[in-house]
mmCIF file as gemmi writes it, N, C-alpha and C atoms, coordinates in Angstrom:
data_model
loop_
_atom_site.group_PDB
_atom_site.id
_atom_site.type_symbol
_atom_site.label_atom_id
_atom_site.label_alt_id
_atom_site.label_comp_id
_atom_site.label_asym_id
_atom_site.label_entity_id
_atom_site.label_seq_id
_atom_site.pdbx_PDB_ins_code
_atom_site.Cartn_x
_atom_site.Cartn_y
_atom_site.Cartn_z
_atom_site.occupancy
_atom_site.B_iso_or_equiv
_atom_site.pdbx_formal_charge
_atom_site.auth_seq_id
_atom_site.auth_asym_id
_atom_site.pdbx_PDB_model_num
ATOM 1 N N . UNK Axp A 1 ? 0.847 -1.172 0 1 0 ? 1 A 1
ATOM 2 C CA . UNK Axp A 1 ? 0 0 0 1 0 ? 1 A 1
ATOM 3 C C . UNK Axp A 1 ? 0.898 1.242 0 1 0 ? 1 A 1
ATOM 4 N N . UNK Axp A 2 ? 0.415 2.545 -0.871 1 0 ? 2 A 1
ATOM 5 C CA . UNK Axp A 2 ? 1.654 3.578 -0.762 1 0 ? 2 A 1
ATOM 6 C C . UNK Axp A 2 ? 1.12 4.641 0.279 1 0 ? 2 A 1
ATOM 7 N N . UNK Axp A 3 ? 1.883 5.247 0.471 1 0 ? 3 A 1
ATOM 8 C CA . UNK Axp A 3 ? 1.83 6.242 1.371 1 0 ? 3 A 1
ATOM 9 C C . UNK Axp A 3 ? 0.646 7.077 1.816 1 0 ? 3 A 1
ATOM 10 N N . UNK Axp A 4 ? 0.081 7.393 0.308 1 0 ? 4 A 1
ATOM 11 C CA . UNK Axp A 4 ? -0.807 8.129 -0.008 1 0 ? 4 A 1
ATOM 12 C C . UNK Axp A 4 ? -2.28 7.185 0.26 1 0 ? 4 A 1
ATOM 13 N N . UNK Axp A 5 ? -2.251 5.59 0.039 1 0 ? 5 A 1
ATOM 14 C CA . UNK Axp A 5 ? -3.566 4.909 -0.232 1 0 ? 5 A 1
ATOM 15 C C . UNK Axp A 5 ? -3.636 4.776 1.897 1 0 ? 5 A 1
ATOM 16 N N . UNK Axp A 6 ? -2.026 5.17 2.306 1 0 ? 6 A 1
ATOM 17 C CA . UNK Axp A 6 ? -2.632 5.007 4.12 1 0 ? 6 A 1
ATOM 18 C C . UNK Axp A 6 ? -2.901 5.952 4.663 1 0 ? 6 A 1
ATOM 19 N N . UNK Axp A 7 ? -2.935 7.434 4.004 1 0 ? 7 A 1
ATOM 20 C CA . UNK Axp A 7 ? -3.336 8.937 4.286 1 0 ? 7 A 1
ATOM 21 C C . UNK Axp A 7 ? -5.087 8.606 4.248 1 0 ? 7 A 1
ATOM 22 N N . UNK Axp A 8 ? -5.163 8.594 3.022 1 0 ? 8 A 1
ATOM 23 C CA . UNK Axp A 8 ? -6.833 8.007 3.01 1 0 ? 8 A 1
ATOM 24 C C . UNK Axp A 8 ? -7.328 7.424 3.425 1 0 ? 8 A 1
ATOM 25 N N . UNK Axp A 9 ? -6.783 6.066 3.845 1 0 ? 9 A 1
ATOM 26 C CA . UNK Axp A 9 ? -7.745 5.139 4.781 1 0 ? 9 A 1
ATOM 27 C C . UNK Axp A 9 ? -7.833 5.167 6.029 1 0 ? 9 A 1
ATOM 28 N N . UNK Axp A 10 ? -7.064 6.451 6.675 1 0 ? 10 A 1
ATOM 29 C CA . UNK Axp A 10 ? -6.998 7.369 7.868 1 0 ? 10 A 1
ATOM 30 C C . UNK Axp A 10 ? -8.099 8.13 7.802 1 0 ? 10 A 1
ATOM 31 N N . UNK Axp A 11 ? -8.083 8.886 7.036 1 0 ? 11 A 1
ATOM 32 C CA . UNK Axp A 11 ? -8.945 10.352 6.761 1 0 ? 11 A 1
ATOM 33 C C . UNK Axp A 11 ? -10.728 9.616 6.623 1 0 ? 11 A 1
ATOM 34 N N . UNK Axp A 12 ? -10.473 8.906 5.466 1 0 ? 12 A 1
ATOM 35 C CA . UNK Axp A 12 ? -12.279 8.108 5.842 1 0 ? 12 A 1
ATOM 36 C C . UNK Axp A 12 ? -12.729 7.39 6.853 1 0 ? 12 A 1
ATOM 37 N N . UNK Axp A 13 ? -11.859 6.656 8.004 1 0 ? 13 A 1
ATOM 38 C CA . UNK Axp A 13 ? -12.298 6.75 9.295 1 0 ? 13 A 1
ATOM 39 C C . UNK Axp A 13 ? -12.262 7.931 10.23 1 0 ? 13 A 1
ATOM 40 N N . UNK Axp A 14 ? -12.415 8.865 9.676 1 0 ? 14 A 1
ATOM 41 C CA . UNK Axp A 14 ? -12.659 10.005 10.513 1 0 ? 14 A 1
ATOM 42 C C . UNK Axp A 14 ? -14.558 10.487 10.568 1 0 ? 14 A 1
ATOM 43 N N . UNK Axp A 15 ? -14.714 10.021 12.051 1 0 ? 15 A 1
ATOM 44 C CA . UNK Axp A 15 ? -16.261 9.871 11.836 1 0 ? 15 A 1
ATOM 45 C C . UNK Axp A 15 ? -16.534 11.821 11.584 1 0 ? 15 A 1
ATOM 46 N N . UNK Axp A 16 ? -18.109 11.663 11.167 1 0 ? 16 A 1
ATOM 47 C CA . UNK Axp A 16 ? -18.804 12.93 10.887 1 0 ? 16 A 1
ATOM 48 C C . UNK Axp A 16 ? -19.345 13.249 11.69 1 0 ? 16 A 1
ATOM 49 N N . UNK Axp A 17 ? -18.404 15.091 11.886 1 0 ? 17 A 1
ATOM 50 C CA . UNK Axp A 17 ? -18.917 16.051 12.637 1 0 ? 17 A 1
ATOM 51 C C . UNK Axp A 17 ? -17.314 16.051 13.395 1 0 ? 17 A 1
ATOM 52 N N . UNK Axp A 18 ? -16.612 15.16 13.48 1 0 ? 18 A 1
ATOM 53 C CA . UNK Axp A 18 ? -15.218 15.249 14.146 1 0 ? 18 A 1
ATOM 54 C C . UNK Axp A 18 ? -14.436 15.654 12.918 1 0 ? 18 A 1
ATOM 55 N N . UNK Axp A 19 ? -12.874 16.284 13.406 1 0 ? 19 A 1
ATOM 56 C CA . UNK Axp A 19 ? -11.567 16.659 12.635 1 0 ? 19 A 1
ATOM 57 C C . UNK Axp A 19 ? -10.909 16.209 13.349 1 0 ? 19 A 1
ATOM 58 N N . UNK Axp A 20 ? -9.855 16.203 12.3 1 0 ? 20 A 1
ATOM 59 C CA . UNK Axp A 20 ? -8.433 16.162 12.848 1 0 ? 20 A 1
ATOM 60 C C . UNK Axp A 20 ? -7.349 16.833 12.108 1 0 ? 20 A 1
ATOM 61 N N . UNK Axp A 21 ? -6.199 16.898 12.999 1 0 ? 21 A 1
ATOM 62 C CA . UNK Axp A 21 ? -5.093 17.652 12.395 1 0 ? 21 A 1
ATOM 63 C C . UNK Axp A 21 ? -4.339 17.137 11.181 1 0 ? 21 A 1
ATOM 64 N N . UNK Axp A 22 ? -3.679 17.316 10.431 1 0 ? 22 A 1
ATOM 65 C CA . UNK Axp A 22 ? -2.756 16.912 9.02 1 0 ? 22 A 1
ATOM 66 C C . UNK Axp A 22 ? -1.903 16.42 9.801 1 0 ? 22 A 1
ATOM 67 N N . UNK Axp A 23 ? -1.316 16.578 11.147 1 0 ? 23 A 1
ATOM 68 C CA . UNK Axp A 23 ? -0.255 15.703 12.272 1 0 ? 23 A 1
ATOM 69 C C . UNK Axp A 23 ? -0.788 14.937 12.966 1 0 ? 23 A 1
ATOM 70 N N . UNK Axp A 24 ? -2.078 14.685 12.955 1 0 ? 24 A 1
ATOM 71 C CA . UNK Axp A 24 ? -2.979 13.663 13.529 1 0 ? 24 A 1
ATOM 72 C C . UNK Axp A 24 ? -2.619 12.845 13.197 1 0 ? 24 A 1
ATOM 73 N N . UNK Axp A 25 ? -2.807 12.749 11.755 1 0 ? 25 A 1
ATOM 74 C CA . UNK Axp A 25 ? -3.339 11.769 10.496 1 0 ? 25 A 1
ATOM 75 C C . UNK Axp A 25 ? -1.757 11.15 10.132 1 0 ? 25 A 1
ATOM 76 N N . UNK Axp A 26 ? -0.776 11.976 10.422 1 0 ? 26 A 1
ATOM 77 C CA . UNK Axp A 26 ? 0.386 11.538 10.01 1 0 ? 26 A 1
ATOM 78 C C . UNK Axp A 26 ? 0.946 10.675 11.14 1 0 ? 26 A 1
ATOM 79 N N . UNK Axp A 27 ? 0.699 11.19 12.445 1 0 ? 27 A 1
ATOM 80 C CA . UNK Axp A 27 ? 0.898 10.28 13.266 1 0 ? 27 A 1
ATOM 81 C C . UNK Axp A 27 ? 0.427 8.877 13.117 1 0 ? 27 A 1
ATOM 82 N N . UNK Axp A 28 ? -0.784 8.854 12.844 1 0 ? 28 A 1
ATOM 83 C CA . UNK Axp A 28 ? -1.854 7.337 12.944 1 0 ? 28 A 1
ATOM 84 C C . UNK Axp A 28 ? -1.376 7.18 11.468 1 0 ? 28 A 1
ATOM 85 N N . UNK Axp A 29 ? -0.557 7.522 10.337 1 0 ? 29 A 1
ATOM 86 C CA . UNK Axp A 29 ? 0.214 6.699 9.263 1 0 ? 29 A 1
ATOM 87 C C . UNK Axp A 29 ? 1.35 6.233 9.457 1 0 ? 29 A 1
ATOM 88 N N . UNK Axp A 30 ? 1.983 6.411 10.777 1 0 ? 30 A 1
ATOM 89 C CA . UNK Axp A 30 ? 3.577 6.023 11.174 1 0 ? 30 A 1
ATOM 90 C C . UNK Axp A 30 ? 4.425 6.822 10.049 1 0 ? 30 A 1
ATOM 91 N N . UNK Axp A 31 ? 4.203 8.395 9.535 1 0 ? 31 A 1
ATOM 92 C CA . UNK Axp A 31 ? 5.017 9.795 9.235 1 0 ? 31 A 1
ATOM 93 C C . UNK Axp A 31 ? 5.311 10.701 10.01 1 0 ? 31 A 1
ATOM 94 N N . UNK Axp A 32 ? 5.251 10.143 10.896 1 0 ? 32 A 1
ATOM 95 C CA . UNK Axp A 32 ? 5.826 11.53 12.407 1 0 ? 32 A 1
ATOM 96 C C . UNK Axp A 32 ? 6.93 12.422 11.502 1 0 ? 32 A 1
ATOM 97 N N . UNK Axp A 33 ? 6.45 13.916 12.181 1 0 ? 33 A 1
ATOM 98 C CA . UNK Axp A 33 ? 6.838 15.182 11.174 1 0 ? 33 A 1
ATOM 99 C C . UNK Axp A 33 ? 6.515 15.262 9.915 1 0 ? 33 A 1
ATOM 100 N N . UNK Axp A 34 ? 5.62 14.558 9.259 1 0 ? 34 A 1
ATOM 101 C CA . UNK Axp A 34 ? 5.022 14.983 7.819 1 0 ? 34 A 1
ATOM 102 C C . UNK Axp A 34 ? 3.769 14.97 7.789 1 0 ? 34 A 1
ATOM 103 N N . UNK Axp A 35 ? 3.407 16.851 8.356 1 0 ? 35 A 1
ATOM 104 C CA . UNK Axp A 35 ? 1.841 16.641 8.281 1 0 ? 35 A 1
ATOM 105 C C . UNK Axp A 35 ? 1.581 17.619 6.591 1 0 ? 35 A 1
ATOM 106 N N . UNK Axp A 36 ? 2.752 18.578 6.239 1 0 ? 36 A 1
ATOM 107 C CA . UNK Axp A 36 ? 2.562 18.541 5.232 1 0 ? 36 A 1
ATOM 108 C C . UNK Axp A 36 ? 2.523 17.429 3.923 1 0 ? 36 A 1
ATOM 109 N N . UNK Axp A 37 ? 2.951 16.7 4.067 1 0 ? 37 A 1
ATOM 110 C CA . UNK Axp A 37 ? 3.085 15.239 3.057 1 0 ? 37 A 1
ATOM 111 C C . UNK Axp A 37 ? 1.213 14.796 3.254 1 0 ? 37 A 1
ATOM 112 N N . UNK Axp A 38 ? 0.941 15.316 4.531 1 0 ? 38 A 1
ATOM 113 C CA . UNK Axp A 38 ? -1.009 14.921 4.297 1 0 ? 38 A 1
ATOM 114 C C . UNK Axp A 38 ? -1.265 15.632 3.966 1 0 ? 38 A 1
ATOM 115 N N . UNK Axp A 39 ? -0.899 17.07 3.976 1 0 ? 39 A 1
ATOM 116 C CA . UNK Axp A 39 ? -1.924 17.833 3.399 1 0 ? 39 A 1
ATOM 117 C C . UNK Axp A 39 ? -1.668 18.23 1.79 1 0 ? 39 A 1
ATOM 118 N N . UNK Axp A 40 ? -0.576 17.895 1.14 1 0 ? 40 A 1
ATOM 119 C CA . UNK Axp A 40 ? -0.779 17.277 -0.375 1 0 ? 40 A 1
ATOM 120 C C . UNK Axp A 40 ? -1.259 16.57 -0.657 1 0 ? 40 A 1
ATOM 121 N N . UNK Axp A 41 ? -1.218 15.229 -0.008 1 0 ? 41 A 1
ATOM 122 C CA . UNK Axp A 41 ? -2.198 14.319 -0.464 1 0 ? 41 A 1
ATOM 123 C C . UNK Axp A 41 ? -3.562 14.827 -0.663 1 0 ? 41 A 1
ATOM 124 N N . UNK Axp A 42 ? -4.206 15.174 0.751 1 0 ? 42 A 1
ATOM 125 C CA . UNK Axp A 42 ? -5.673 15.627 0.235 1 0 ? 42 A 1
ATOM 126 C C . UNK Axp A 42 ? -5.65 16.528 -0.8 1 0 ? 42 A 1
ATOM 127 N N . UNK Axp A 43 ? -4.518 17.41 -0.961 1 0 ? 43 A 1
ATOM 128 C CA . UNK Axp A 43 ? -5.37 18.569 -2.074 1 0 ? 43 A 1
ATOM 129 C C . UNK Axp A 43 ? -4.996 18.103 -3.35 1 0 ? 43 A 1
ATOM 130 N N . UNK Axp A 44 ? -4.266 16.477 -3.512 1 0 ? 44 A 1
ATOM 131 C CA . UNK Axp A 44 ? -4.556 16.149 -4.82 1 0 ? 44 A 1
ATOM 132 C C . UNK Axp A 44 ? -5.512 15.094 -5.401 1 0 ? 44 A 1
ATOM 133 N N . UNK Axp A 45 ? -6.23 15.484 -4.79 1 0 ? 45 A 1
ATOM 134 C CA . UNK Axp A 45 ? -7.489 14.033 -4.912 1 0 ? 45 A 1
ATOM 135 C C . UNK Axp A 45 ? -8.402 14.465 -4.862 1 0 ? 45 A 1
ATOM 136 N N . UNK Axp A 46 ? -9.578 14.526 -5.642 1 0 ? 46 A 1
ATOM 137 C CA . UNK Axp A 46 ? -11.495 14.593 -5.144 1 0 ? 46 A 1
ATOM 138 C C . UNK Axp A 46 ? -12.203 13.927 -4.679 1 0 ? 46 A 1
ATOM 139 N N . UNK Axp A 47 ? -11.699 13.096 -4.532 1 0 ? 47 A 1
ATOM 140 C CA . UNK Axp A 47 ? -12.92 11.669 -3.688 1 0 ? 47 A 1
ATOM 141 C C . UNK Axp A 47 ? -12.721 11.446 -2.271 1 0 ? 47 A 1
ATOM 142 N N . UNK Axp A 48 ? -11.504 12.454 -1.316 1 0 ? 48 A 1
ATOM 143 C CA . UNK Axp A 48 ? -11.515 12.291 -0.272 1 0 ? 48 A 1
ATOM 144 C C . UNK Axp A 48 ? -12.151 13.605 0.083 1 0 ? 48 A 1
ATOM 145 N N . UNK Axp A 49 ? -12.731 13.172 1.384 1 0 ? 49 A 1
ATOM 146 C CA . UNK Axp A 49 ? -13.22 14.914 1.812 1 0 ? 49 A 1
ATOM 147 C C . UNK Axp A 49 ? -12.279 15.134 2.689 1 0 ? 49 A 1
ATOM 148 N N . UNK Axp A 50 ? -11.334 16.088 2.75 1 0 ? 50 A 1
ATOM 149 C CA . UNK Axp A 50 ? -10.106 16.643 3.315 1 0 ? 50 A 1
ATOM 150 C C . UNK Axp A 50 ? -10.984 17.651 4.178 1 0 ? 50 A 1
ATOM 151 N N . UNK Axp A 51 ? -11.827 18.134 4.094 1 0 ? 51 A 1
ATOM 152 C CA . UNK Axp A 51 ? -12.096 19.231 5.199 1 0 ? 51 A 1
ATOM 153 C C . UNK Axp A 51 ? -12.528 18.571 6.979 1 0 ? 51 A 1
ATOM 154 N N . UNK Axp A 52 ? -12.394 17.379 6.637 1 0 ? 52 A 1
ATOM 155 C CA . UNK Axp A 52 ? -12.144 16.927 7.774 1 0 ? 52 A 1
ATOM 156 C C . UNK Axp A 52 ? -11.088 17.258 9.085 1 0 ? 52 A 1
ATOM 157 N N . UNK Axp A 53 ? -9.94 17.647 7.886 1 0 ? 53 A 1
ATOM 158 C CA . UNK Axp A 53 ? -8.603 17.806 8.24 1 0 ? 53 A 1
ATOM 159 C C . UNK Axp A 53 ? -8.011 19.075 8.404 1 0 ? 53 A 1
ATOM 160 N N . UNK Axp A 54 ? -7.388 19.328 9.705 1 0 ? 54 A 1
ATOM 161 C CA . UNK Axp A 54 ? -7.321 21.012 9.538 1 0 ? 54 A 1
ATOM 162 C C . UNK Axp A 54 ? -5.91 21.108 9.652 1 0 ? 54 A 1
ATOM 163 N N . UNK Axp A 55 ? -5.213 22.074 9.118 1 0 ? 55 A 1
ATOM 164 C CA . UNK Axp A 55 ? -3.915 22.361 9.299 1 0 ? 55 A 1
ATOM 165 C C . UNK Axp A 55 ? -3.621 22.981 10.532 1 0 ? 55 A 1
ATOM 166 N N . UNK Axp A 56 ? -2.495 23.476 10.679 1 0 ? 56 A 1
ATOM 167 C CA . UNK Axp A 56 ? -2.112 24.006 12.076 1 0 ? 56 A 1
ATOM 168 C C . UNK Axp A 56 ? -2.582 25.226 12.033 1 0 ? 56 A 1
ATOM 169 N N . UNK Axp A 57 ? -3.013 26.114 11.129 1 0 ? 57 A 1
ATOM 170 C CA . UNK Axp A 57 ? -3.773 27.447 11 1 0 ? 57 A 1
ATOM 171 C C . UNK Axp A 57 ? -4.866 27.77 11.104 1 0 ? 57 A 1
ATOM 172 N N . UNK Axp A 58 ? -5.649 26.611 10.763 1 0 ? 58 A 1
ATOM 173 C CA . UNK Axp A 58 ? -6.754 26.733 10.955 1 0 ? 58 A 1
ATOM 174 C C . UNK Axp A 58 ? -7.781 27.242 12.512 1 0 ? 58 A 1
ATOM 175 N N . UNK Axp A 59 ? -8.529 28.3 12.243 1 0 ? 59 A 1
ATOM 176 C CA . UNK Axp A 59 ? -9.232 28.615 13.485 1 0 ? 59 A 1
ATOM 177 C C . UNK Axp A 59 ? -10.543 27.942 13.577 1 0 ? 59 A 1
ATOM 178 N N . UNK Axp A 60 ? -10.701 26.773 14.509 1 0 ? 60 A 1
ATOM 179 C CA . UNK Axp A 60 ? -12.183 26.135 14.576 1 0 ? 60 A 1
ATOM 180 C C . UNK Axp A 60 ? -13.024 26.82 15.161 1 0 ? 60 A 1
């Protein structure tokens, strides 16, 4: 499985109405320090819903 197919199968167990961080998600892929490497992934794909996922800027 590549890198990218274990970003996603992170991000779609993310139940609805919850987020998580792009260092969340990298953590629970075993990429500790690459939360940018998730957040390319989501913004090159349409079939995941990335707004699940918030960067470190984001104000909830």
């Amino acid at each position: 499985m590549s890198t990218y197919d274990e970003i996603y199968k992170i991000v779609y167990q993310i139940p609805q109405g919850r987020v998580a961080t792009y260092g969340q998600v990298a953590d629970l892929a075993q990429l500790y320090g690459k939360a940018r490497l998730v957040g390319y992934a989501l913004y090159r794909v349409d079939t995941v819903s990335y707004h699940v996922c918030l960067n470190t800027y984001t104000v909830a």
